[in-house]
Biopython code that builds the backbone (N, CA, C, O; Angstrom):
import numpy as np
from Bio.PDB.StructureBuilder import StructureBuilder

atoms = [
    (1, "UNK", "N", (0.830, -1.178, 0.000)),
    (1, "UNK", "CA", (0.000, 0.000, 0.000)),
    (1, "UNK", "C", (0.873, 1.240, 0.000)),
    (1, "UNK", "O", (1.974, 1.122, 0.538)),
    (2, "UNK", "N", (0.489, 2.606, -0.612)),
    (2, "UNK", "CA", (1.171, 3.514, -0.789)),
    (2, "UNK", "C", (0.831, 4.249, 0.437)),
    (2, "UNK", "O", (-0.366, 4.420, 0.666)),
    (3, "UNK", "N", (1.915, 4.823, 1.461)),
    (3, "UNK", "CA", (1.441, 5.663, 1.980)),
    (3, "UNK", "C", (1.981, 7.403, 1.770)),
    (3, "UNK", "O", (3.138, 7.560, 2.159)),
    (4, "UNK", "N", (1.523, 8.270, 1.399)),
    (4, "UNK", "CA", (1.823, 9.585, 1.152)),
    (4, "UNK", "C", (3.092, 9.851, 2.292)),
    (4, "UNK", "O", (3.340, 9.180, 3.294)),
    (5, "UNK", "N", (3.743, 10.968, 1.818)),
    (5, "UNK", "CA", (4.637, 11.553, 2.675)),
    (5, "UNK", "C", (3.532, 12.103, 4.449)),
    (5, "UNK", "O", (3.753, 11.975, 5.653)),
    (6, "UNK", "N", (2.620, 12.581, 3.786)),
    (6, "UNK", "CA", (1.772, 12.917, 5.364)),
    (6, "UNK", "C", (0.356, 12.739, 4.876)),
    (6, "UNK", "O", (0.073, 12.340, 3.747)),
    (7, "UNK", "N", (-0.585, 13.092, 5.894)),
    (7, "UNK", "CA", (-1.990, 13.033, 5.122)),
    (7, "UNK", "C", (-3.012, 13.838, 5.803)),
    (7, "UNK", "O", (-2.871, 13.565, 6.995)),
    (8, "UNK", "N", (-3.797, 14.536, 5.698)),
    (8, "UNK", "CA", (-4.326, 15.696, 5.819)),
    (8, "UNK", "C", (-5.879, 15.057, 6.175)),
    (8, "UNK", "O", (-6.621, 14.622, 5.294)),
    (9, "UNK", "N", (-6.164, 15.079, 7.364)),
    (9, "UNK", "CA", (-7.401, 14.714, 7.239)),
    (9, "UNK", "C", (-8.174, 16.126, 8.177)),
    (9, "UNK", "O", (-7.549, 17.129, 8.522)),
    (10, "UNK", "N", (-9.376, 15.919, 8.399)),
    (10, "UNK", "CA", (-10.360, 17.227, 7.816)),
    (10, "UNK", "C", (-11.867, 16.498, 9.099)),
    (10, "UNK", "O", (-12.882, 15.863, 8.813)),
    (11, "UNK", "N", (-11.472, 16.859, 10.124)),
    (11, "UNK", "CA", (-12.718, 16.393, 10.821)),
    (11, "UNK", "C", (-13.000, 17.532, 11.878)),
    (11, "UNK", "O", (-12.623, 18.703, 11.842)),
    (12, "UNK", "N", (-13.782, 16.864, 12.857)),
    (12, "UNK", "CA", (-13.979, 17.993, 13.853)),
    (12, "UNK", "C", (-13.863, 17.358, 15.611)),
    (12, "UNK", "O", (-13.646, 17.900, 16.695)),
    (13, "UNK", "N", (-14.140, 15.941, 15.161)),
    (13, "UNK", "CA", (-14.257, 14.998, 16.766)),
    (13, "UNK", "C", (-13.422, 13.692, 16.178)),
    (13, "UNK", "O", (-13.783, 13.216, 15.102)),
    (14, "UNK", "N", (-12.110, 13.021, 17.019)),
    (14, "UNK", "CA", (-11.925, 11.977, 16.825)),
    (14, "UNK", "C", (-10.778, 11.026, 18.272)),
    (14, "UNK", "O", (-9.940, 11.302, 19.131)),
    (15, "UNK", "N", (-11.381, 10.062, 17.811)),
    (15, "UNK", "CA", (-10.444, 9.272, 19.147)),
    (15, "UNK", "C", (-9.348, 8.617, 19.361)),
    (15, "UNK", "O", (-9.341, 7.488, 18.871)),
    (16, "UNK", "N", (-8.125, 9.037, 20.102)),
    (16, "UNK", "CA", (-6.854, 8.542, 20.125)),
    (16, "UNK", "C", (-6.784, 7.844, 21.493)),
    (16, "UNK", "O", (-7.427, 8.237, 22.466)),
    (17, "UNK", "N", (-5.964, 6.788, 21.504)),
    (17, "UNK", "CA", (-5.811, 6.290, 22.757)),
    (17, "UNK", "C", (-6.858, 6.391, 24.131)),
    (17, "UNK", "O", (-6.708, 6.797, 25.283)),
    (18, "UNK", "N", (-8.203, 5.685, 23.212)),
    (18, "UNK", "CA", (-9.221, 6.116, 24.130)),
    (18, "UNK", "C", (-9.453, 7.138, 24.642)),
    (18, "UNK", "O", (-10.342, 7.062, 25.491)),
    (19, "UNK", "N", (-8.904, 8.376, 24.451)),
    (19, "UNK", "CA", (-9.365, 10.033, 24.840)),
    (19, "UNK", "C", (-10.239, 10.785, 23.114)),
    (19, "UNK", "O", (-10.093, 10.720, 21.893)),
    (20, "UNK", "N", (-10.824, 11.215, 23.788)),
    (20, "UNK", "CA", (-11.859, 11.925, 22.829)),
    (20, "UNK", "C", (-11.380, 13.386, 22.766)),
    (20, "UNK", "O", (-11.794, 14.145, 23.642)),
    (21, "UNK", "N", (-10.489, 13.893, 21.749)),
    (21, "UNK", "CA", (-10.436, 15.220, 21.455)),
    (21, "UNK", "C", (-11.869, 16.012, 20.907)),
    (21, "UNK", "O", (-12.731, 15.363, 20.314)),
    (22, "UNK", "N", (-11.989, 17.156, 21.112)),
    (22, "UNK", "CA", (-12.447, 17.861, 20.274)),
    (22, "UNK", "C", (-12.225, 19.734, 19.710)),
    (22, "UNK", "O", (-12.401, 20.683, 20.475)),
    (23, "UNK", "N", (-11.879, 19.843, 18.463)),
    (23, "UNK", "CA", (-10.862, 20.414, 17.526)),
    (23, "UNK", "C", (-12.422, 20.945, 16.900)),
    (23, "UNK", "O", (-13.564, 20.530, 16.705)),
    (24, "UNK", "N", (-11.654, 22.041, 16.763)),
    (24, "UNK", "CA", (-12.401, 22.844, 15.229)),
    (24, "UNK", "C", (-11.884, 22.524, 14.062)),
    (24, "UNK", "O", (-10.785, 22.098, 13.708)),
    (25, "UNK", "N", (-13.219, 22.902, 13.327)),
    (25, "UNK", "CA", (-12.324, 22.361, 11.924)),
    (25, "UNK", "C", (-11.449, 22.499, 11.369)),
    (25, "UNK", "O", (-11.670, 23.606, 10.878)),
    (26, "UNK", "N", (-10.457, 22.186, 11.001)),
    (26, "UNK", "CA", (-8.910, 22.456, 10.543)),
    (26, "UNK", "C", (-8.517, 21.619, 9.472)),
    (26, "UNK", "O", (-9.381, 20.845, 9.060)),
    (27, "UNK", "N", (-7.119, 21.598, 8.790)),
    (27, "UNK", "CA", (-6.890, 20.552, 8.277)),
    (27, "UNK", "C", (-5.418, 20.001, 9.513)),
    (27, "UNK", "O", (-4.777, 20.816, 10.176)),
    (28, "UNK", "N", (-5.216, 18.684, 9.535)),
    (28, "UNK", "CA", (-4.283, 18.279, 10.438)),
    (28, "UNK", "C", (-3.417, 17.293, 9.706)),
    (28, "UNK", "O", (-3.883, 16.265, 9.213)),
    (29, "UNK", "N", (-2.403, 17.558, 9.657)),
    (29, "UNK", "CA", (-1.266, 17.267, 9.006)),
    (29, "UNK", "C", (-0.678, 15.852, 9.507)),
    (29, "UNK", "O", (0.118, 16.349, 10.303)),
    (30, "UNK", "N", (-0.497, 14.676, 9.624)),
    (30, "UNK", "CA", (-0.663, 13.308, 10.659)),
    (30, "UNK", "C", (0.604, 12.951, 10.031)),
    (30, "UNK", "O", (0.479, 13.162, 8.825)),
    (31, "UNK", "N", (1.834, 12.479, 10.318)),
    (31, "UNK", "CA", (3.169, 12.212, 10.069)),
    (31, "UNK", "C", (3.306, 10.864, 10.039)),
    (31, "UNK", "O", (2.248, 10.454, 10.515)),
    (32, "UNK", "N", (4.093, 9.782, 9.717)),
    (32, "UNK", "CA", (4.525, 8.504, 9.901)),
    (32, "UNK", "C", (6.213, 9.012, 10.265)),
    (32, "UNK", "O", (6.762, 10.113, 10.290)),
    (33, "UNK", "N", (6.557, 7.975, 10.452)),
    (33, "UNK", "CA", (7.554, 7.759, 11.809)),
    (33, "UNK", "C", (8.956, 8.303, 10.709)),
    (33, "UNK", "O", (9.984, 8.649, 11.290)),
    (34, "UNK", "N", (8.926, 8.361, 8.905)),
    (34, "UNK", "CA", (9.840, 8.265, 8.717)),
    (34, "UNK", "C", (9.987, 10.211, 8.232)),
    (34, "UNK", "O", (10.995, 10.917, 8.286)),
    (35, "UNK", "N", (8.770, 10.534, 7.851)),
    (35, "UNK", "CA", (8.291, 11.870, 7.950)),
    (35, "UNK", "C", (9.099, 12.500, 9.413)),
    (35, "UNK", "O", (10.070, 13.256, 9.409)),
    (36, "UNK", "N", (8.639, 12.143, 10.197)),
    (36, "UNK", "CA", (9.136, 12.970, 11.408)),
    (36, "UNK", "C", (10.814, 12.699, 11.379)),
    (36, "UNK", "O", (11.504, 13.699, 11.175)),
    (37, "UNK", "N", (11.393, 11.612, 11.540)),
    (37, "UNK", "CA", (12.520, 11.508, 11.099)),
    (37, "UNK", "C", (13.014, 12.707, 10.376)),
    (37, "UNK", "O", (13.799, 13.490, 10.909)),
    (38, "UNK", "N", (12.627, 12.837, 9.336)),
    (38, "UNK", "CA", (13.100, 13.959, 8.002)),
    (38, "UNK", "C", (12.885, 14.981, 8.696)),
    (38, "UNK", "O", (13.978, 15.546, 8.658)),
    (39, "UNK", "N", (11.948, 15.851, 9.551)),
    (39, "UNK", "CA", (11.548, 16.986, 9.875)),
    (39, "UNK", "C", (12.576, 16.798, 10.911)),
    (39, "UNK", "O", (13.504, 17.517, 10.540)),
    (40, "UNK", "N", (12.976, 16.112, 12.218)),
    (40, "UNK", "CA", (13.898, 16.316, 13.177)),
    (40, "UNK", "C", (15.378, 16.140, 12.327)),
    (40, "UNK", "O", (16.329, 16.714, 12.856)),
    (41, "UNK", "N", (15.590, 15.564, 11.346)),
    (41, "UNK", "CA", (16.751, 15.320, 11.104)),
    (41, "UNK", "C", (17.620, 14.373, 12.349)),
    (41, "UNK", "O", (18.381, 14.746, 13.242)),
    (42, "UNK", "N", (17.124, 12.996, 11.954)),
    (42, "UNK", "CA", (17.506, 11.928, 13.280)),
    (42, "UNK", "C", (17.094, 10.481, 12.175)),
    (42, "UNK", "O", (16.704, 10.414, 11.010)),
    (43, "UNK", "N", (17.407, 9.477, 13.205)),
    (43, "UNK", "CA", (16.878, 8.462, 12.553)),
    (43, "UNK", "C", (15.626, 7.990, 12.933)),
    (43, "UNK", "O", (15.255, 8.406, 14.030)),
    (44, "UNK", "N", (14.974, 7.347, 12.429)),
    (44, "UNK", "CA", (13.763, 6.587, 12.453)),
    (44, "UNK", "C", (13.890, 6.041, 14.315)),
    (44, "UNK", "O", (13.060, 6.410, 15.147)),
    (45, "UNK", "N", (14.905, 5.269, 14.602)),
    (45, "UNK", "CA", (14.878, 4.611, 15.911)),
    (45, "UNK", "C", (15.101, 5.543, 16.457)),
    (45, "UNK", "O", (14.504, 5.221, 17.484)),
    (46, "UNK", "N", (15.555, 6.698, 16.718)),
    (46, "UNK", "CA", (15.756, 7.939, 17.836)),
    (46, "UNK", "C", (14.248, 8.371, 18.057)),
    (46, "UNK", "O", (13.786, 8.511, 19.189)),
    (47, "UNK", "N", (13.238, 8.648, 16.471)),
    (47, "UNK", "CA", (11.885, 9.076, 16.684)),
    (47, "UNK", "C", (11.620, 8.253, 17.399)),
    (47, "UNK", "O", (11.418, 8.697, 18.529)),
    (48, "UNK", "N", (11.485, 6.991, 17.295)),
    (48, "UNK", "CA", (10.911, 6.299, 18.755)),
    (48, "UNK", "C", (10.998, 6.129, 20.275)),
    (48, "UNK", "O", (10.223, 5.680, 21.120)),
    (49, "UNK", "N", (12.766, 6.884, 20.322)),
    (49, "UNK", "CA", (13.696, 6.964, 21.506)),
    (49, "UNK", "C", (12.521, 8.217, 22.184)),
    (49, "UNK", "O", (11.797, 8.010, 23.158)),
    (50, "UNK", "N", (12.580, 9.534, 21.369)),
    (50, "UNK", "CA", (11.939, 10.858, 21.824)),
    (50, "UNK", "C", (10.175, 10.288, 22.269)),
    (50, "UNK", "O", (9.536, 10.561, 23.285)),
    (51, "UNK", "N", (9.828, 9.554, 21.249)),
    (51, "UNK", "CA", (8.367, 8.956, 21.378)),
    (51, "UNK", "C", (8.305, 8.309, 22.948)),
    (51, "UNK", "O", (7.691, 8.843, 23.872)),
    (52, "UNK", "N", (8.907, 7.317, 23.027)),
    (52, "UNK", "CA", (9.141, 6.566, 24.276)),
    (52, "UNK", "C", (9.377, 7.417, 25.727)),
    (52, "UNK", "O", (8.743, 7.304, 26.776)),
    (53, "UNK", "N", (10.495, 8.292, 25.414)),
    (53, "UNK", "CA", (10.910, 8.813, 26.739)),
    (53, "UNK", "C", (9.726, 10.007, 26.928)),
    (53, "UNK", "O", (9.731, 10.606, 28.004)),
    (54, "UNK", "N", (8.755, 10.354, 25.958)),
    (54, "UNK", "CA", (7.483, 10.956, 26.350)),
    (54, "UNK", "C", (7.774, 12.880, 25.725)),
    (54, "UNK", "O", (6.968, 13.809, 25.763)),
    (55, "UNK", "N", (9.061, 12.869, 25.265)),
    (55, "UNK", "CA", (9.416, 14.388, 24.461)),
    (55, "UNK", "C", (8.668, 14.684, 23.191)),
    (55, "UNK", "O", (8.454, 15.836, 22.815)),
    (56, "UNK", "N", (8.196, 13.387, 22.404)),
    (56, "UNK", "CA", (7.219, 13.845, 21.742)),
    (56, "UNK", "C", (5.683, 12.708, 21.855)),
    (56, "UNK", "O", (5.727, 11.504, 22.111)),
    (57, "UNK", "N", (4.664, 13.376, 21.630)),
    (57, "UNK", "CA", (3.845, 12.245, 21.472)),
    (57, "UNK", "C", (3.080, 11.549, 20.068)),
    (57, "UNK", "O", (2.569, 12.127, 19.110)),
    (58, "UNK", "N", (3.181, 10.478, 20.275)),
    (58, "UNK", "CA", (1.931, 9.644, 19.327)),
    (58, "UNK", "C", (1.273, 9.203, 19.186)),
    (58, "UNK", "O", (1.101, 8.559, 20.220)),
    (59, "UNK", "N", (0.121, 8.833, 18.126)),
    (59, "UNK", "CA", (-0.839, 8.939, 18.280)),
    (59, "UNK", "C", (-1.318, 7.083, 17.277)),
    (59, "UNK", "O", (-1.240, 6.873, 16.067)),
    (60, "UNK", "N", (-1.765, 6.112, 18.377)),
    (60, "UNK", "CA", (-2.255, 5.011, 17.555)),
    (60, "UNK", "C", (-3.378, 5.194, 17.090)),
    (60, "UNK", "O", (-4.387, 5.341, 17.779)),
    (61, "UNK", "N", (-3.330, 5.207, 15.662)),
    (61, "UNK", "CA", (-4.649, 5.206, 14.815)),
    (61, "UNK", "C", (-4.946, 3.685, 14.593)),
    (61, "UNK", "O", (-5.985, 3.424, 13.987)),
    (62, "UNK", "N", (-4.133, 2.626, 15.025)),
    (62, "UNK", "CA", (-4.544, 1.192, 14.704)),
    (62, "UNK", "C", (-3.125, -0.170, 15.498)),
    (62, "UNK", "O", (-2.024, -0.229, 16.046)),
    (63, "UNK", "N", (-3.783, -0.646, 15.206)),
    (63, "UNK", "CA", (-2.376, -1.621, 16.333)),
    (63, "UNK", "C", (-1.236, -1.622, 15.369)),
    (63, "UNK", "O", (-0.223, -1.947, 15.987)),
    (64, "UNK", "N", (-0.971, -1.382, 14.051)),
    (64, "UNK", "CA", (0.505, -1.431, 13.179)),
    (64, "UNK", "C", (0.243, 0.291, 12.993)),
    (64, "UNK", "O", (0.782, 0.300, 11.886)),
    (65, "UNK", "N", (-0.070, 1.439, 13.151)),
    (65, "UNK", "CA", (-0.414, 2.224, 12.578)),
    (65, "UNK", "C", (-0.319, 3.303, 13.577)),
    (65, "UNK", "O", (-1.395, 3.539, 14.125)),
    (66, "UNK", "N", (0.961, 4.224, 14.072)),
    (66, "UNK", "CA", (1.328, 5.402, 14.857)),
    (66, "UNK", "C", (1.506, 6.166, 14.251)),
    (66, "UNK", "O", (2.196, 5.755, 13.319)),
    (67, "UNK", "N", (1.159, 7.845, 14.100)),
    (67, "UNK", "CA", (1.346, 8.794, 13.431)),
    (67, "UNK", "C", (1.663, 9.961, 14.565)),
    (67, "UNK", "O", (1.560, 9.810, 15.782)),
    (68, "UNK", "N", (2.016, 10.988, 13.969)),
    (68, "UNK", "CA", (2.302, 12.108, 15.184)),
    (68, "UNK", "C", (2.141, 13.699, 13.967)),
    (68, "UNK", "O", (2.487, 13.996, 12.824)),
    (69, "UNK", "N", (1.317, 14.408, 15.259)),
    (69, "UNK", "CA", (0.714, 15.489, 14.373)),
    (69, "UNK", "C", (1.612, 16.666, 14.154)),
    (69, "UNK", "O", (2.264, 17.039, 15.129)),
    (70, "UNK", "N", (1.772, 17.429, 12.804)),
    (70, "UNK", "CA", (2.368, 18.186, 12.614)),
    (70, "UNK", "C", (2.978, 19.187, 13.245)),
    (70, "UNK", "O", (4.143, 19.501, 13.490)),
    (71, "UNK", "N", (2.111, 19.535, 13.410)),
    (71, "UNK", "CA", (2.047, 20.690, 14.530)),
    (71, "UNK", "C", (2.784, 20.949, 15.868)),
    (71, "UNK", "O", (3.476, 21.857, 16.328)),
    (72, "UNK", "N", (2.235, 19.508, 16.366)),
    (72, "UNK", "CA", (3.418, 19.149, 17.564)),
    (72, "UNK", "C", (4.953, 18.839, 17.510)),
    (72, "UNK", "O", (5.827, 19.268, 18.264)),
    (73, "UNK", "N", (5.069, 18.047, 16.512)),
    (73, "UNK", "CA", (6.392, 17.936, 15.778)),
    (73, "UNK", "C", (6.767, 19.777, 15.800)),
    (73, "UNK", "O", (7.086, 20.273, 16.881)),
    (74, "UNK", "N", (6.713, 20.411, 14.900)),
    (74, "UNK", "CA", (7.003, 21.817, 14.811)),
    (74, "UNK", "C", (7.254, 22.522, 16.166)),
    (74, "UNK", "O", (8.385, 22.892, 16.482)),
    (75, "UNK", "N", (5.973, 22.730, 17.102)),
    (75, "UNK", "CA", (6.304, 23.344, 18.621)),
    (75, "UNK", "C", (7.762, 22.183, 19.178)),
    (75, "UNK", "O", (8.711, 22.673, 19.790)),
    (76, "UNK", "N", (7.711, 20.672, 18.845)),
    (76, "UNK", "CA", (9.392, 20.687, 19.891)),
    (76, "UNK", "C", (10.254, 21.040, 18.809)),
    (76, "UNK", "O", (11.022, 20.161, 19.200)),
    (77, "UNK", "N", (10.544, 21.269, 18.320)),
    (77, "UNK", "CA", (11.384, 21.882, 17.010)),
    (77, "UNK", "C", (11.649, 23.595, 17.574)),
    (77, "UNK", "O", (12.659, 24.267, 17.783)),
    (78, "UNK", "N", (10.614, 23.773, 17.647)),
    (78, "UNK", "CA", (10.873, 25.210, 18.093)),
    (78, "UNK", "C", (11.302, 25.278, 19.583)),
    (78, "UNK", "O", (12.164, 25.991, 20.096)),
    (79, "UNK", "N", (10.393, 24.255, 20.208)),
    (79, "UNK", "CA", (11.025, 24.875, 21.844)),
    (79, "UNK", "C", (12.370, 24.297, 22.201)),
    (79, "UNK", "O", (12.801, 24.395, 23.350)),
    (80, "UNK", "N", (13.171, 23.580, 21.058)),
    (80, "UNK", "CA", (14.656, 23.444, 21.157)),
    (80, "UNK", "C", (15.459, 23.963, 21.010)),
    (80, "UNK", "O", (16.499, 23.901, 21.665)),
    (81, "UNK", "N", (15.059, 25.112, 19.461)),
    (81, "UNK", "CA", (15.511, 25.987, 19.279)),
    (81, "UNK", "C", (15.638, 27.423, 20.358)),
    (81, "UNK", "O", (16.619, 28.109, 20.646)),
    (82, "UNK", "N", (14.660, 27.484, 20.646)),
    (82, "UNK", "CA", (14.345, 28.472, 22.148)),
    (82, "UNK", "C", (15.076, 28.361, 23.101)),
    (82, "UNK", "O", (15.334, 29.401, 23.708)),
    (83, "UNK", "N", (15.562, 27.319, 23.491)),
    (83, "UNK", "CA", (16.176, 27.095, 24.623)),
    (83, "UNK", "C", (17.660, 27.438, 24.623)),
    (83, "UNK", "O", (18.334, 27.265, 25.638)),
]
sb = StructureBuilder()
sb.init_structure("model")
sb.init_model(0)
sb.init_chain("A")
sb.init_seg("    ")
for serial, (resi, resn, name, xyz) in enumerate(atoms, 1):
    if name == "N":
        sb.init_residue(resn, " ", resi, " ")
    sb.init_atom(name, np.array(xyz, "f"), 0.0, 1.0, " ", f" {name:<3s}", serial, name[0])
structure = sb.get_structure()
């Protein structure tokens, strides 16, 4: 299966890890593990190192299937730079 570099989905209510967000409508930018990689400039196993030790979070959309939202990616990007 092809998966896009990211994917943009377009809702208003949805559920992660049994918590129920709710978001205005937006578009939300949803990353795979090798995406974020590219945006931190790291490897694939470090994204999971930062994932794990709780510096960034992710999000199971399915039991093979973790993504992490743009956005958040960007704010620790920035609050590294900040520091």
């Amino acid at each position: 299966m092809y998966w896009p570099n990211y994917t943009t989905i377009l809702f208003e209510q949805f559920i992660i890890n049994k918590k129920e967000f709710k978001m205005d409508k937006k578009d939300i930018q949803l990353l795979r593990v090798e995406n974020v990689a590219d945006l931190l400039a790291c490897s694939k196993s470090h994204v999971w190192h930062l994932t794990k030790t709780g510096e960034i979070a992710s999000h199971k959309l399915s039991d093979r299937i973790t993504v992490w939202v743009k956005s958040e990616i960007e704010d620790y990007i920035y609050s590294k730079i900040a520091a």
